[in-house]
C-alpha positions, 0 to 999 in steps of 0.5 A, a space after each residue: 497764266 500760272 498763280 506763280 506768275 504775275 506780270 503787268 502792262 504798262 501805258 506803251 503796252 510794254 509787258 513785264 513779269 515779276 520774278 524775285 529779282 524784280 520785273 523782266 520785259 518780255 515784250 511789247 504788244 501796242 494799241 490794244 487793252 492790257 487784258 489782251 496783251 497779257 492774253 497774247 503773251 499767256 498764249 505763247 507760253 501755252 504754245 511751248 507747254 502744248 508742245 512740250 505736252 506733245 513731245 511727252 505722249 511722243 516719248 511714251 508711244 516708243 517715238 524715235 529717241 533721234 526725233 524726240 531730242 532735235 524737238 526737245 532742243 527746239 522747246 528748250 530754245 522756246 524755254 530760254 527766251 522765256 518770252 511768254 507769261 507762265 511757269 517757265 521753271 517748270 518747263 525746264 524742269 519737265 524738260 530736263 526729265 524728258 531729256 534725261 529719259 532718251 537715254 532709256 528711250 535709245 536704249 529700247 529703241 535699240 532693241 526694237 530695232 534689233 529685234 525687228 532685224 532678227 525678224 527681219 533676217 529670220 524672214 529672208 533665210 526662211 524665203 531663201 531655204 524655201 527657194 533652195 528646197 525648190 531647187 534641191 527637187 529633181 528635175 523630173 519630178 517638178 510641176 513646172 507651173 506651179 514652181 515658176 509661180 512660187 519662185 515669182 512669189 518668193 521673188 515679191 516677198 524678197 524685194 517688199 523685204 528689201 523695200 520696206 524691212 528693216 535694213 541688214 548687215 551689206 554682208 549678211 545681206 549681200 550672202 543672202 541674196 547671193 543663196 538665192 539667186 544661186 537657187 532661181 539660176 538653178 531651177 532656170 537651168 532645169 527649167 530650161 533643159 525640161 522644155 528643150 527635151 519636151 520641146 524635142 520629144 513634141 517634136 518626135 511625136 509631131 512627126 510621128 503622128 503626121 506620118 499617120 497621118 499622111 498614111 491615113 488620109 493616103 487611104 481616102 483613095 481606097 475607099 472602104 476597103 481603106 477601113 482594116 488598114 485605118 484600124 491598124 494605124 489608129 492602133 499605132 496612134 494609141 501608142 504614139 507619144 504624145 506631143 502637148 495637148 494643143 498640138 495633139 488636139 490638133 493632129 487628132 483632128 486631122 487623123 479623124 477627120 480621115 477615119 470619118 471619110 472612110 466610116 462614112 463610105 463604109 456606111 454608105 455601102 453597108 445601106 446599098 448591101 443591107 436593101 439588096 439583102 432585104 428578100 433574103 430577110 423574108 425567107 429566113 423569116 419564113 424559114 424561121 416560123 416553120 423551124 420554130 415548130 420543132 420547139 415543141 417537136 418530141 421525135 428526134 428522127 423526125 425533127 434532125 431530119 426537117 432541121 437539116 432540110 431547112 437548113 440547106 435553106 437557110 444557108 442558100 438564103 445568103 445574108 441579112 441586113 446587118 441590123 437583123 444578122 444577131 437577132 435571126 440567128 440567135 433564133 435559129 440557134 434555138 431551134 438547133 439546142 431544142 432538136 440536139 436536146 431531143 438526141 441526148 435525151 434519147 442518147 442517155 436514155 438508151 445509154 446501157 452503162 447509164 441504164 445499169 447505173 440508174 437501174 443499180 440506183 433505183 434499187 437501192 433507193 427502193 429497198 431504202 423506202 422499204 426500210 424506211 417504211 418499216 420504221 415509220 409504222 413502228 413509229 407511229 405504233 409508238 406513238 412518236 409522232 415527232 419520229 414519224 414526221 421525220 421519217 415521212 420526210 424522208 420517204 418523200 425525198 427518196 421517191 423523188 429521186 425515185 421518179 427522177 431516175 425512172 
C-alpha cells in the first residue's frame, strides 16, 4: 500500500480508504483478521500496477500501437473503479503518459511496416528478374535440371513471401505475380519443346542404331568371315547420333554382344591356325639360327648368296603363329640390313666419283697437317706452349678425319 494511502476495516470487514474527501468503501471482505483484508485489497491494486508495468516494457519493445491501446483501455477500467488499496492517481497519471506516447508508438509503427513492405516488394521483384533472366536464356543453351530446380526454388521462396511477409498492394502484387508466372509459362514451353525434339531425335537414333544392330547380329551366321563387315558397322555406330544414355547403354549392349559372338569365333579359329602353324615355327627357327651367322659375315658375294638361298626357305616355310609372326620377322630383317650394309659399303668403296672425291679430300687434309706441323715446331721454338697446345688439337682432328676417309 502506498505511504499516501491509508484505509481501515471495520467489524463487518467493510474496507474503506481515506481520501481528502473523507473515506470511500471499496469493499468488503468477511470472516478473516483485518490485516488480511487489507492484504487482499493491496494485492488487487499491485495486480492493475503489474499490468500497467507490463504494458510500459510492451510499448518500449516496439509492441503493435493497436494491441497496447485495447490493453490500456482495460487497466483504465481497473483504474476508474479504484477498487483496491494504492496510489490510483498515480496509475492514471502513467497511464495517461503511455497513452499519449501511441500516437508516437503508431507513428514508428508505420514506418517499420513501410519499411518491412519496401523489404518485402524489394524481394519479390529480385525473385521475379531472377525467373525472367531464366526465361530470356536461349532455349539451346539451357541445362534443363538445373533450371527446373531453380524455377522450383524460386516458386518456394515466392509462396513463404506470400505466407508469411508482409502483405503488398492487390495491384502491385497482382503484376508481380503475373511477371512471373509469365516467365515459368515460358521456360515450360521450351522446356516442353527441348524434349518433344530430344524425344524425337532419341528416337532417329534408336532406330538408327537398331538397324545396326539387326545388320550385326544378321552377321552371326557368317561366322569369322562376318569380322571385316562387323568393322565397318561399328564405324558407322561411332557416327550415329546418340539416343540418351540409358537407352544407348542398352543398344551398345546388344551391338556388342554381336561383335563378342564374332571375336570369339575368330579366336577359336585363329587357336586351330596357330597349332597347325606350330612345325612351320621350328623351321623358320632353324633357318634363323643359320641366317644369324651372316651378322658377323665380311663377304658381300658370299653372304647375298646363303641369304637368297634361305630365303626361298624361308618363304616355303609358310606362316607362324601369330603371336610369333613380329618377333621372327623382325629378326630375319636384320639379317637382310646386316648383309644390304656388306653391298653399300662395297659400293661407296669402289664408287670412282666418290673415290676422287675422298682422294681430292684426303689431300687437302694432309697438306693441312703439314702446315699445321710447321707451325706447331715454331711454336714451340717459341716457347709458346699455349700456341702449341692448340695447334696439336688441331693436328689431332685433322688425322681423324684422315683415317675416317681412308
Amino acid at each position: 500500500m502506498s505511504e499516501k494511502t491509508t484505509a481501515r476495516v471495520d467489524e463487518a470487514g467493510h474496507v474503506y480508504v481515506v481520501e481528502a474527501d473523507g473515506e470511500r468503501l471499496i469493499g468488503q471482505y468477511a470472516d478473516v483478521t483485518p490485516e488480511e483484508a487489507l492484504a487482499f485489497f493491496e494485492r488487487k491494486f499491485n495486480d492493475t500496477n503489474s499490468a500497467l508495468v507490463l504494458l510500459e516494457q510492451r510499448a518500449k519493445r516496439g509492441a503493435p500501437a493497436s494491441e497496447i491501446s485495447e490493453s490500456a483501455k482495460k487497466i483504465a477500467e481497473q483504474v476508474e473503479a479504484r477498487n483496491g488499496i494504492g496510489n490510483y492517481a498515480a496509475l492514471a497519471e502513467r497511464l495517461d503518459k503511455l497513452v499519449a506516447s501511441l500516437s508516437e508508438l503508431s507513428e514508428a509503427e508505420k514506418e517499420k511496416n513501410a519499411a518491412a513492405v519496401e523489404e518485402s516488394r524489394l524481394a519479390r521483384i529480385a525473385i521475379v528478374e531472377q525467373i525472367e533472366a531464366l526465361a530470356a536464356t536461349e532455349p539451346a543453351k539451357i541445362q534443363w535440371k538445373t533450371t527446373t530446380a531453380k524455377v522450383d526454388e524460386l516458386f518456394a521462396a515466392w509462396q513463404t513471401a506470400q505466407k508469411s511477409g508482409p502483405r503488398l498492394s492487390k495491384s502491385e502484387s497482382n503484376e508481380l505475380w503475373k511477371r512471373f508466372r509469365d516467365a515459368r509459362q515460358k521456360l515450360d514451353q521450351h522446356r516442353r519443346a527441348f524434349f518433344a525434339e530430344l524425344d524425337s531425335k532419341n528416337k532417329g537414333a534408336k532406330s538408327a542404331k537398331e538397324e545396326l544392330i539387326s545388320k550385326a547380329e544378321a552377321l552371326l551366321s557368317q561366322g569369322t568371315n562376318g569380322v571385316a563387315a562387323y568393322r565397318a558397322l561399328l564405324d558407322q555406330w561411332k557416327l550415329a547420333p546418340r539416343a540418351g544414355k540409358k537407352i544407348d547403354d542398352a543398344l551398345w549392349a546388344r551391338f556388342k554382344a554381336a561383335g563378342d559372338a564374332l571375336y570369339a569365333a575368330k579366336k577359336e579359329q585363329d587357336e586351330v591356325e596357330d597349332a597347325s602353324y606350330a612345325g612351320n615355327l621350328e623351321v623358320k627357327l632353324a633357318i634363323l639360327t643359320e641366317a644369324e651367322t651372316l651378322l658377323e659375315a665380311t663377304d658381300r658375294v658370299e653372304a647375298r648368296a646363303k641369304l637368297n638361298a634361305l630365303q626361298k626357305k624361308w618363304d616355303a616355310a609358310g606362316k607362324v603363329p601369330r603371336a610369333q609372326l613380329k618377333p621372327t620377322e623382325e629378326r630375319m630383317r636384320k639379317v637382310e640390313q646386316a648383309v644390304r650394309k656388306l653391298e653399300d659399303n662395297h659400293w661407296n668403296a669402289s664408287n670412282p666419283e666418290k673415290q676422287a672425291r675422298s682422294e681430292g679430300l684426303a689431300g687437302q687434309i694432309e697438306e693441312k697437317i703439314e702446315k699445321l706441323e710447321a707451325e706447331l715446331a715454331a711454336a714451340k721454338s717459341a716457347k709458346d706452349s699455349k700456341k702449341a697446345t692448340e695447334l696439336e688439337e688441331a693436328i689431332k682432328t685433322q688425322k681423324e678425319w684422315l683415317a675416317v676417309l681412308k
